[in-house]
C-alpha positions in Angstrom: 47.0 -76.5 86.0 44.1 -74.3 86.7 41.7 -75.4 89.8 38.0 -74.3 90.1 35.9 -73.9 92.3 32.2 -74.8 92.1 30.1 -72.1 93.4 26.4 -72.1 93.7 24.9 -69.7 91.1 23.4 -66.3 92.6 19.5 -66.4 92.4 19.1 -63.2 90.1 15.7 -62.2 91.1 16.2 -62.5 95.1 15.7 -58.6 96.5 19.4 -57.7 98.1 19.2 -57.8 101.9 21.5 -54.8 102.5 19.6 -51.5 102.3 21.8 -49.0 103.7 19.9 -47.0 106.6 19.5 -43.6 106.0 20.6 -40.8 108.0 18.8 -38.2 110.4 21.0 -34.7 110.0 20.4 -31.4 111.9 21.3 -28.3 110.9 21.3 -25.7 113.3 22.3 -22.1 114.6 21.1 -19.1 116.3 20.3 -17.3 113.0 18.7 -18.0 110.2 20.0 -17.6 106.9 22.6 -21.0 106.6 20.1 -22.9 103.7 22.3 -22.1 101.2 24.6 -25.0 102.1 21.9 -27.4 102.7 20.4 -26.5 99.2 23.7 -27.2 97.4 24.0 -30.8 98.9 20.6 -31.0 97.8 21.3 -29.8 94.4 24.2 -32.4 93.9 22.7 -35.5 95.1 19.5 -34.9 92.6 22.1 -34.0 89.9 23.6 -37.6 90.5 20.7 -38.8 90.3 18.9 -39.2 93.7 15.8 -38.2 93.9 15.3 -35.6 96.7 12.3 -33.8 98.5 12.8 -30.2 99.7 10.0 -28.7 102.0 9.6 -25.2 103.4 7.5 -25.1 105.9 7.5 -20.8 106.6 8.0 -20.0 103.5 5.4 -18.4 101.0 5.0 -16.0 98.4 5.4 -17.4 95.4 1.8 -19.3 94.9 3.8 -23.0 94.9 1.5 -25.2 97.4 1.8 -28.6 97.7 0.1 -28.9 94.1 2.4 -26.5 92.5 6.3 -27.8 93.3 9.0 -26.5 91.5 10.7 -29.2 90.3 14.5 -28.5 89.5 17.4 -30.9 87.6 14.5 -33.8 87.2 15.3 -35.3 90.8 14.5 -32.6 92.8 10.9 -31.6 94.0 10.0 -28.5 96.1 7.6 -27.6 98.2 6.4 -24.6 99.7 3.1 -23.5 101.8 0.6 -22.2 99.2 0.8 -18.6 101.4 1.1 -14.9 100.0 3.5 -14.6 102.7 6.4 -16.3 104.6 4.9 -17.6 108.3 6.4 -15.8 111.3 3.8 -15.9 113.7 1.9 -18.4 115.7 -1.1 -16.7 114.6 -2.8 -17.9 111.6 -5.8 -17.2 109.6 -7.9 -20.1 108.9 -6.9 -20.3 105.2 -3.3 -20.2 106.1 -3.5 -22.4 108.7 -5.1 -25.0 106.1 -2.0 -24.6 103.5 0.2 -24.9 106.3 -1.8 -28.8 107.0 -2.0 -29.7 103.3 1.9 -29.1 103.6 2.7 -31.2 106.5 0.1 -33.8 105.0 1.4 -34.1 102.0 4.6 -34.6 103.1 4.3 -37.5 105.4 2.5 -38.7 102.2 5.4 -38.3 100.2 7.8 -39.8 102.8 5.5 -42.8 103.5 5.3 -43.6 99.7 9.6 -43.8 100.0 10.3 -42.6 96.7 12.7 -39.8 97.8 16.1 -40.8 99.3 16.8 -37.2 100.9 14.1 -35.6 102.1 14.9 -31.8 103.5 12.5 -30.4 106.2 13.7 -26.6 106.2 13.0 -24.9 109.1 11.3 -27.1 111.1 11.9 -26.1 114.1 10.7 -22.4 113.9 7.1 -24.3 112.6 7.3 -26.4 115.8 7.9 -23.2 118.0 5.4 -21.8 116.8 2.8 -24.8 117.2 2.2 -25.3 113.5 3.2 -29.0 113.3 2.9 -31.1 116.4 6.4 -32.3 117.6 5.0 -35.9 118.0 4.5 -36.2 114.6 7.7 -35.3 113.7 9.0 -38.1 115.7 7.0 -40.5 114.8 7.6 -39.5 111.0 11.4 -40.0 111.6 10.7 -43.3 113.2 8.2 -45.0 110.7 10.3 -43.5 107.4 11.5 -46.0 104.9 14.7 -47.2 106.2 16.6 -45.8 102.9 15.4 -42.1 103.2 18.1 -39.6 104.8 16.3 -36.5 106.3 17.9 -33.3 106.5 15.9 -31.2 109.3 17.3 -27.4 109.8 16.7 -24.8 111.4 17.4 -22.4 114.7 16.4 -23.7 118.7 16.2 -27.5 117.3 14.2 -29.1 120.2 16.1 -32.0 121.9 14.1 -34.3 121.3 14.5 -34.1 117.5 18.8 -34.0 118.8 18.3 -36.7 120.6 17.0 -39.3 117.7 19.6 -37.4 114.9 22.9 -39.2 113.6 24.7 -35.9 112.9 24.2 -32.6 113.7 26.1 -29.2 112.2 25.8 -26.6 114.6 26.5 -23.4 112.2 28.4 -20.5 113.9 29.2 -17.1 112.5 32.5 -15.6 113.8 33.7 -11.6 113.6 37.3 -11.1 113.0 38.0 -7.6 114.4 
């Protein structure tokens, strides 16, 4: 004998109530140069599908501007300041210091709009040492995100304020083996 239980069908076309919370990750170390590892998780989440944002806020070079991503394995869009040059000083001409707003517009834009589930904000603290984005933006952009986004923010001297409001942070360390 077989017993059965009734069960109240599923309504199909309810939206499911559990959205998993994205993540706030820091990379960080006293040099520069640790990307590569960053770029790698970035490379196999959009190969699996996910689509992921990649902003570079310093660099330049390469005529890419917000209007111009290269867009690699169809989930993955990246951004870079429309710049001759890669930023390393506070001082700006007026031109670059437009490209450098179009950036960081844009992407608040594209954050907003939640279509990205990673979204990588590469050297962000070297642009807010230098007083290129305001650091209050920053938070408030981690706060308001759609709750699904995870945000990768790397970079050396990561203010603690930006530490303070992060789930995880990799603290990257180079060792010499004499």
């Amino acid at each position: 004998m077989v017993a059965q239980l009734d069960t109240p069908p599923r309504a199909v076309d309810s939206p499911s109530r559990h959205i998993v919370e994205g993540l706030v990750k820091i990379f960080t170390a006293p040099h520069r140069s640790f990307f590569t590892s960053v770029m790698a998780q970035a490379l196999r989440e959009a190969g699996q599908g996910t689509r992921v944002l990649v902003v570079q806020f310093l660099k330049g070079g390469i005529n890419m501007g917000h209007h111009h991503p290269m867009h690699l394995c169809q989930n993955l869009d990246w951004y870079r300041c429309n710049l001759p040059r890669c930023i390393d000083t506070p001082e700006l001409e007026t031109d670059e210091m437009q490209a450098m707003e179009d950036l960081w517009q844009h992407t608040k834009t594209a954050i907003a709009d939640g279509d990205y589930s990673l979204v990588i904000l590469d050297e962000l603290s070297l642009a807010l040492h230098l007083n290129l984005i305001p650091e209050s933006e920053v938070l408030g952009l981690i706060q308001q995100r759609p709750q699904h986004i995870d945000m990768i923010l790397t970079g050396p001297n990561m203010p603690s304020s930006l530490m303070d409001v992060a789930d995880q942070i990799t603290e990257m360390r180079r060792s010499v083996c004499p």
